[in-house]
N, C-alpha and C positions, 0 to 999 in steps of 0.2 A: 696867697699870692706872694710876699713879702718870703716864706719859706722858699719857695719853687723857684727865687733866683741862684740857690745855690743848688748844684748840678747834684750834689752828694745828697740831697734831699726827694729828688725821685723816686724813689725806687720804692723809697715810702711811701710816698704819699700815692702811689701806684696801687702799691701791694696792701695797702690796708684798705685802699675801697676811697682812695681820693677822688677819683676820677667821677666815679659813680654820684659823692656829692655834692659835687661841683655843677655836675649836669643838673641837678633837681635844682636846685639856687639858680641856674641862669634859664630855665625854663618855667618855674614854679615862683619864683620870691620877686615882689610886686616895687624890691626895693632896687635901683638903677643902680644905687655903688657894690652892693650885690652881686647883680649880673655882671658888671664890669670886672671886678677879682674875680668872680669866677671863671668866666673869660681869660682873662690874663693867667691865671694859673694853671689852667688849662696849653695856654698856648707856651707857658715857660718850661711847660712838664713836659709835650710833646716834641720841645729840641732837644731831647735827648733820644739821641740815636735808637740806642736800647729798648725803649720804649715805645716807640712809633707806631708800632705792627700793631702791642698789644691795647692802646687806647684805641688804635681805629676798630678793635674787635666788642670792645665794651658796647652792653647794648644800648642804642640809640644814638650812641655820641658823634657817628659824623651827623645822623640826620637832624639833630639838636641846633651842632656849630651852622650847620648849612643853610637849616628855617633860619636860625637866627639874624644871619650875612642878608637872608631873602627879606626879612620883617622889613620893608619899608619907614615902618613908625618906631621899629625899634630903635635904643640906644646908639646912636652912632660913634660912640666908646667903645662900648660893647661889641656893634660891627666890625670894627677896626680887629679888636681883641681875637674874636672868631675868626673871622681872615688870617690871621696869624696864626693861629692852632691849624686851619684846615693848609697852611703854609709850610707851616713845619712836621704835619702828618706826611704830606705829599713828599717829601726829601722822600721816606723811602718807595719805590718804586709799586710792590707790591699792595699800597694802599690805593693807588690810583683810580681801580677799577669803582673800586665800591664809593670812593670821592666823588666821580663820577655822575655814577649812577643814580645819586643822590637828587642830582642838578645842582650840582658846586658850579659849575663853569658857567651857568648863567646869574646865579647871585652874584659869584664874584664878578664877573664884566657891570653888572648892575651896578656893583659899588665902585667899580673902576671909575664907570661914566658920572658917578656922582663926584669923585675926585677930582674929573678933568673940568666936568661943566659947574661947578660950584666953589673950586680953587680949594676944596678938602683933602687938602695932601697926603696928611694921615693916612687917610682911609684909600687913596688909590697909590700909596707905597705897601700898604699891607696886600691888596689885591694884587698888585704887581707881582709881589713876593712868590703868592700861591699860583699866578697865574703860568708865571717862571717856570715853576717847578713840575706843574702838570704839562705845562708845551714840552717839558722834556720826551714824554711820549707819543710816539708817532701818530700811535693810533686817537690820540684829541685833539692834536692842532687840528684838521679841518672844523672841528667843532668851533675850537675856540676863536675861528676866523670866520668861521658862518655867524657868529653871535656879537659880529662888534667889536675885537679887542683892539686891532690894530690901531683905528682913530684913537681912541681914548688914550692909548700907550705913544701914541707919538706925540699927542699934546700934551701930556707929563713927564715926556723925556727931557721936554722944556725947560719946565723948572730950574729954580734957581737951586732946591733942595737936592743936593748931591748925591744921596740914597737913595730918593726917588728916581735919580736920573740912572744910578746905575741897574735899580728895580725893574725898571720901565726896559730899560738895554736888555738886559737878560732876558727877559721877557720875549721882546720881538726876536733875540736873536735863540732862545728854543721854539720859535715860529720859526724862523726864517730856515732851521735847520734841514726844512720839506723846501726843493728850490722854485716852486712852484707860486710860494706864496713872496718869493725876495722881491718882486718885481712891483706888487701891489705896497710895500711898505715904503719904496719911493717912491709910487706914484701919490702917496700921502702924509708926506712931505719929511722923512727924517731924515734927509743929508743936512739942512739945514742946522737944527737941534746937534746934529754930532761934529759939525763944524764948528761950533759954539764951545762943544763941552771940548772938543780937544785943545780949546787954550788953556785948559784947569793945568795945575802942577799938582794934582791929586794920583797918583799911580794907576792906583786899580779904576779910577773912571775911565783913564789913558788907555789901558788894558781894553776893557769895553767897549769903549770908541774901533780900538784898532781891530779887535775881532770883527765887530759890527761890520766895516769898512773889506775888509777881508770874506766876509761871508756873505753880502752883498753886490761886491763886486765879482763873482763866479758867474752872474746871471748875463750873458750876451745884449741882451735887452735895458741893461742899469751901465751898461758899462761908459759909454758915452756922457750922459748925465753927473755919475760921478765924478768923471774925467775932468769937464766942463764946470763944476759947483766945488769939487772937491780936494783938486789934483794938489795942493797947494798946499793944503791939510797934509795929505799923505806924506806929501815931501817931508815936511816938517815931524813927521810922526818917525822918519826911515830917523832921525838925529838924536830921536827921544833920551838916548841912555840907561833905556830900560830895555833888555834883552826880548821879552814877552812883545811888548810894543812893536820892534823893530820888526820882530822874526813877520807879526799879522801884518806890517807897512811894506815890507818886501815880498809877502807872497800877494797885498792885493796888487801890489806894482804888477806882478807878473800875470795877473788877472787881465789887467786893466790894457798892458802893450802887447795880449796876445790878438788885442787890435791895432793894423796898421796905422790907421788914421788917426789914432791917439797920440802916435811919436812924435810927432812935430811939437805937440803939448806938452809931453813929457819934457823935452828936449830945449823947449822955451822956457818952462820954468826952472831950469839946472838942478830937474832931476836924478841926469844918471852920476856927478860926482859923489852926492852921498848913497847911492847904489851900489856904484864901482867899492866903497868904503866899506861899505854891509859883505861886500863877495870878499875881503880878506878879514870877517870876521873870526874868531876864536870858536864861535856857538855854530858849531853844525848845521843846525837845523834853519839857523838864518841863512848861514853861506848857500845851503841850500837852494833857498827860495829869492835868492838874489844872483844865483847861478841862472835859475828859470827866467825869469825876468833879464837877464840879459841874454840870453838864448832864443827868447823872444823878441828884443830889437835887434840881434842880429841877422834875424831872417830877412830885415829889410835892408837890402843891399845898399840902397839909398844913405843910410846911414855909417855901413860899416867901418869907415874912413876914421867920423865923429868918436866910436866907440875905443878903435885901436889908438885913436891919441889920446885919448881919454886914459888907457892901461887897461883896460877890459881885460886882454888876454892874457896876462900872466896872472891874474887870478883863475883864472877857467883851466890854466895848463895847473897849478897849484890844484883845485879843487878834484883834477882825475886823480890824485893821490889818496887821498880823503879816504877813509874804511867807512863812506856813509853814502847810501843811493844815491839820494836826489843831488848831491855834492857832484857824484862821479856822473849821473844820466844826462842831468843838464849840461856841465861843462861839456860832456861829450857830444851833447846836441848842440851846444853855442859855437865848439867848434866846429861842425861838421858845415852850420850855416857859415860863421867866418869863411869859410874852406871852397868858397862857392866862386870867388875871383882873386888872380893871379896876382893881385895884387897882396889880398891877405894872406894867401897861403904863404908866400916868403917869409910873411914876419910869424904865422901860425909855425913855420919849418925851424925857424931861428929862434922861437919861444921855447924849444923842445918838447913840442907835442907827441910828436911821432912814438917814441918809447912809451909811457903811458899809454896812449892811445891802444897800442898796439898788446901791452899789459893784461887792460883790458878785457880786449877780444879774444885772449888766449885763456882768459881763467874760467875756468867752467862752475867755480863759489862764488862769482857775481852773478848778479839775478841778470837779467835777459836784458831786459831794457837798455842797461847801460852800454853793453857789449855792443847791441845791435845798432844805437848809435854813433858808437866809438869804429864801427866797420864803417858807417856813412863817412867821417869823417875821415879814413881812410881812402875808400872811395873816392870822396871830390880830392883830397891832395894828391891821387894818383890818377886824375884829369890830365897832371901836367906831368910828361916826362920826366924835367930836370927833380921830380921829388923821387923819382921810382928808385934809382938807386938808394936814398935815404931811407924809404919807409921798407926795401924790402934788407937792406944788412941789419933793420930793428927786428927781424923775424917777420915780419908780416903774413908771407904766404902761408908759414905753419898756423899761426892765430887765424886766418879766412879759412884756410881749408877744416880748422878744428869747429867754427861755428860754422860753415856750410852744412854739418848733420844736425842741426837744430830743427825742430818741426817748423818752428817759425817761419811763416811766409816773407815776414819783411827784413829778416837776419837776413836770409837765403837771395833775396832781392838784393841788398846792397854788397853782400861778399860775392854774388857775378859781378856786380857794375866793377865792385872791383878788380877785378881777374878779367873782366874784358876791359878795363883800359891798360891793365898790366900786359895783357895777351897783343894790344896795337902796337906793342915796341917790341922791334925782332930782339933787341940786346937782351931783354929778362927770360927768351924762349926758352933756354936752357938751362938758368935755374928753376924754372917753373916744372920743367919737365923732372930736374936733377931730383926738385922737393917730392914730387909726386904727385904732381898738381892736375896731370890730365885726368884721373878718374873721379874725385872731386867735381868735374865740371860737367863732365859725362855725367853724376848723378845728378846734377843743378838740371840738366836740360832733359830730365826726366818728369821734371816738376812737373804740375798742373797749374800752375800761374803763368799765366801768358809772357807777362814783365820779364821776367825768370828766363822764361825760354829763350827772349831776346838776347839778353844778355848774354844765356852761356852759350848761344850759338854764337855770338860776336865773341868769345872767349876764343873756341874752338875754330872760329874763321883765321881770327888772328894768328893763331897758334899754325895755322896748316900752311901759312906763306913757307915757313921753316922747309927747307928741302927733308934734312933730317930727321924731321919732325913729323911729315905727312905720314910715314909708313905708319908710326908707333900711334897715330891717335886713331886709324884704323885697325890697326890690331890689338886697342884697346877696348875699343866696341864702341865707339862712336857712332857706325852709322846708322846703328838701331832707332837710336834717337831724331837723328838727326832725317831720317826718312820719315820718320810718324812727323816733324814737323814740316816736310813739304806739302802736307794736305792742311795746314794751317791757310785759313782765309786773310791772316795778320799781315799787312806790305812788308812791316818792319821786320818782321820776323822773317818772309820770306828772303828778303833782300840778302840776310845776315847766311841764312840757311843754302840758298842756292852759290853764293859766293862760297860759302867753304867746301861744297862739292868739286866748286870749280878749280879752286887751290888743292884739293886733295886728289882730282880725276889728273892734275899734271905728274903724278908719279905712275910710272910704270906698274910697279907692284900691286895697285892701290885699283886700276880700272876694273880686273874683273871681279873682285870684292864689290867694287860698286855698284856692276853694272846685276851683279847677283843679287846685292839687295833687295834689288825690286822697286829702282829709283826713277829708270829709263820713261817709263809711262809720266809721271808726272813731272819729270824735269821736260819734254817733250811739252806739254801742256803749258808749261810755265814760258815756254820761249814764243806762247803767243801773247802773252801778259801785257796789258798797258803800259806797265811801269815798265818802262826801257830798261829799268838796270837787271832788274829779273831776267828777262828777256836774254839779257847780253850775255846775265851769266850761266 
């Protein structure tokens, strides 16, 4: 035992047949200090990496350590010891099965419950240990939650013993890793226990708290609860000074305000200033997750006022620069929601979004996500005319019309929205036309998404006011389209649809193309339509 603490002493005591009697001593020899070094040296030989595979393959030796953990009357030294070896077996992955199989995961929860219901620390920080390590795989947490662990593990998260507390964390959180079980481990009671531990000035407990917190909070069903028990904690965690901490406090913030009804909470306890503080962090991966989290409250318009005096947005204009996803996706989704009243938009136009933004949606080495909501975000600013000249001399129309060929349904959805509020102002008719914008929209309103349809036929409406304009979007083959959508049952769609027939049939040129299509019959039908506007047009 006393050799097996030094790591360069393995290999030997391995290879010459340690292993082997070691096991005969802790199942054979009648003497307790005995068992217990044999034990212990067992479990010091098995933290070595190297070695793992090949002790779990020695004969008998998991099913030895595993009776052992089970003996009731056995040594509770010894216990401890064997928990420990079946702990540091388990690190490598491929031992799992046969740990298993054995019925490891009921000994140990046995010794667990002995830990929690008898105040035997010891022995339910070693159980913890292995228990940890085996919920790393998928396939035995449901076991290890059919058999009891979670009480046991939240009543030792308790503790005052700091090893135990972070044993016991681990633990629940390669449980909690299945989201299925997140919801059962606060319903038994451990936001309490991690409210407590997050006052330590311990790092790595910090660390475990904020995972914990972070991984718990995904669950729709915990989110309130934590909000309500916890919010205050977190805040405090977003301050920590430890990059790891901040990064799991800002992404469970954005857990947590992807519910509405949290923000007032949020917002009461002067959460978003050290948020705002996290979104001009140096660490990517925090800016990140404190990008999402404010993309998040600013979907509630309610707020958005709170957020822009606060400086929310010129970190978010900052973070579409960023060579890092969630950096560029999020900011481009916080703006897109900013972008939703005319109020923001001015200071979103003045933050200099628009170039970035537009950046973006032109680059075809960005992944999707970002692009497709950096077009939203184009979109609602091109609501308002007075932005149209702005967002189209950044290039816009070429970035829409280059993601318009995307398969993506909801790219293709928000570059029409775009292009028909672009299309309701005669003044941008003719650059739109100049960039080559009408076949683009022609192909949008080929789509099979209804939304899509709307749009590029309100594109194509708009466009056909243009006198100059009506011949060329018929003799770019519009009306193909645009007749398979008068048998749409959609109002919306019709309304858009019949109206640009109606701007397009005022040109000379343009009637008996029309009337050739084969539109007559159903425009005919449509003029008995309930909805007056159809009708009219």
């Amino acid at each position: 035992a006393d050799l097996s603490t030094h790591e360069e002493m393995h290999d030997r005591i391995v290879k010459k047949g340690g292993i082997k009697t070691l096991m005969r001593l802790l199942t054979n020899s009648r003497d307790v200090e005995a068992q217990r070094f044999a034990a212990l040296a067992v479990a010091n030989t098995s933290s070595s990496e190297l070695h793992r595979s090949e002790i779990a393959k020695q004969e008998d030796a998991l099913m030895n350590l595993v009776d052992y953990v089970r003996g009731r009357d056995a040594d509770p030294v010894g216990r401890r010891y064997c928990a420990m070896a079946i702990g540091n077996l388990a690190a490598e992955p491929e031992n799992h099965e046969s740990i298993v199989k054995l019925g490891a995961i009921d000994a140990l929860i046995m010794l667990l419950k002995r830990g929690a219901s008898e105040q035997d620390l010891e022995s339910g920080r070693y159980a913890a240990f292995a228990i940890s390590n085996l919920a790393a795989n998928a396939n035995h947490r449901g076991q290890i939650v059919d058999e009891g662990a979670i009480e046991p593990l939240v009543v030792l998260a308790c503790a005052e013993d700091l090893l135990l507390q972070r044993r016991s964390l681990a633990a629940l959180r390669g449980i909690c890793i299945n989201p299925r079980y997140r919801t059962a481990v606060v319903q038994h009671g451990i936001l309490d226990p991690l409210v407590l531990m997050a006052r330590s000035d311990n790092a790595d407990l910090l660390r475990e708290v904020a995972a914990a917190l972070n991984c718990l909070s995904s669950v729709a069903d915990n989110k309130e609860e934590i909000s309500d028990r916890a919010i205050s904690t977190i805040i405090a965690l977003l301050l920590s000074g430890d990059s790891e901490v901040e990064r799991h406090a800002c992404c469970t913030v954005a857990n947590l305000v992807e519910m509405i009804e949290i923000h007032p909470r949020f917002l009461e306890e002067r959460g978003l200033p050290p948020l705002i503080a996290m979104s001009v962090s140096e660490d990517l991966n925090c800016k990140g997750e404190a990008s999402r989290a404010i993309a998040n409250l600013a979907a509630n318009a309610e707020i958005q006022d709170v957020l822009l005096g606060e400086g929310a947005l010129d970190p978010m204009v900052d973070a579409l620069e960023k060579d890092e996803l969630n950096c560029q996706r999020f900011a481009a989704l916080c703006i897109a929601n900013m972008a939703t009243t005319m109020k923001s938009q001015i200071q979103v136009v003045q933050a200099g979004a628009i170039h970035p933004l537009v950046s973006i949606v032109i680059n075809n080495n960005i992944q999707l996500e970002p692009r497709r909501y950096a077009a939203l975000a184009l979109a609602n600013l091109a609501a308002t005319s007075a932005n149209h000249p702005a967002i189209l001399d950044a290039g816009a129309l070429e970035a829409l019309f280059c993601l318009s060929n995307s398969p993506d349904t909801m790219s293709q959805y928000y570059v029409s929205c775009a292009l028909a509020n672009f299309g309701s102002n005669v003044q941008n008719h003719k650059r739109i036309v100049e960039e080559g914008g009408i076949q683009p929209i022609i192909t949008l309103s080929y789509s099979s998404d209804p939304d899509i349809h709307q749009q590029a036929a309100a594109a194509l409406r708009g466009l056909s006011v243009s006198d100059d304009i009506k011949v060329k979007v018929v003799q770019e083959g519009a009306l193909e389209p645009l007749s398979r959508l008068l048998l749409s049952s959609d109002l919306d769609i019709l309304r858009e649809v019949t109206a640009c027939f109606c701007n397009l049939s005022q040109s000379e040129e343009n009637k008996f193309e029309i009337a050739k299509c084969g539109v007559v019959p159903p425009l005919i039908t449509h003029m008995q339509s309930e909805d007056m506007f159809i009708a009219s047009q």
